[in-house]
N, C-alpha and C positions, 0 to 999 in steps of 0.2 A: 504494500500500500504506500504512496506516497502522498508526503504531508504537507500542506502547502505552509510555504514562506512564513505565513502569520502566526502558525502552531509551532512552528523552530524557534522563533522569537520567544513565545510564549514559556516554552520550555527551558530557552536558558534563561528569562528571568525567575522561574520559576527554581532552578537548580540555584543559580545566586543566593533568592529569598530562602531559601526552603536550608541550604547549604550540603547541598547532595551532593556524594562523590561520585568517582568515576564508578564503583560499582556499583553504587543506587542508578544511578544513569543507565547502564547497560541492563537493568534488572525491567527500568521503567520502558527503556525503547522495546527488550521483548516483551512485556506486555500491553504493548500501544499494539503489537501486531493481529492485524486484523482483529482490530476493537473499538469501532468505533463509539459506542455509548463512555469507552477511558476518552479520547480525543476530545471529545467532546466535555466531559467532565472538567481536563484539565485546561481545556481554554477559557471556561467560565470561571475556574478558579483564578487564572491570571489576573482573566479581566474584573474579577470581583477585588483581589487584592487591590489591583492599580484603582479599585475606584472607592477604595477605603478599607475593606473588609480583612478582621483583625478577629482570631482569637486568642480570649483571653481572661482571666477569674472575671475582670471586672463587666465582662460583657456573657459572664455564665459559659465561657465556651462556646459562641454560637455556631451553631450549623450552618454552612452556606445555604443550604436550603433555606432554613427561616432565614436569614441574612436578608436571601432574594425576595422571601415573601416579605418582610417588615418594609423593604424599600420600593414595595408595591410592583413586583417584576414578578410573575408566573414561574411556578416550581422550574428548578432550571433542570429536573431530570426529567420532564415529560417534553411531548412536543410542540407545545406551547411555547417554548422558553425562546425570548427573542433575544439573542446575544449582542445587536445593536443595538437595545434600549440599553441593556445593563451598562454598555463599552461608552453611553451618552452620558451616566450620569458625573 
């Protein structure tokens, strides 16, 4: 499967934030393979970080899921979930 451009990005800011090595790295690309429901998962995470989303005690650990619902965005695992509203805010 090949990943377009935006999800490479995505992943290495996500290995930055996250401070994944090279063999989280390798463990994560084989399980991107032919997976699209993870691809998908971890593009919303990016773009949920970059657009504030933080866990942490003081925020109860939230779920990105609630995360998306509290910020009035559609469950981001179903196929409702619009990833340019979320990439707007």
């Amino acid at each position: 499967m090949r990943l377009p451009t935006e999800f490479i990005d995505d992943m290495r800011y996500l290995r930055q934030r996250y401070g994944w090595t090279d063999d989280d790295a390798v463990q994560i690309k084989e399980a991107l393979r032919d997976c699209d429901p993870l691809v998908r998962f971890f593009s919303v995470l990016a773009a949920a970080h970059r657009a504030g989303y933080e866990q942490h005690a003081g925020n109860g650990f939230v779920r990105l899921q609630q995360w998306c619902l509290d910020k009035g965005l559609a469950d981001p695992f179903t196929s409702d979930f619009n990833l340019t509203e979320l990439e707007a805010l």
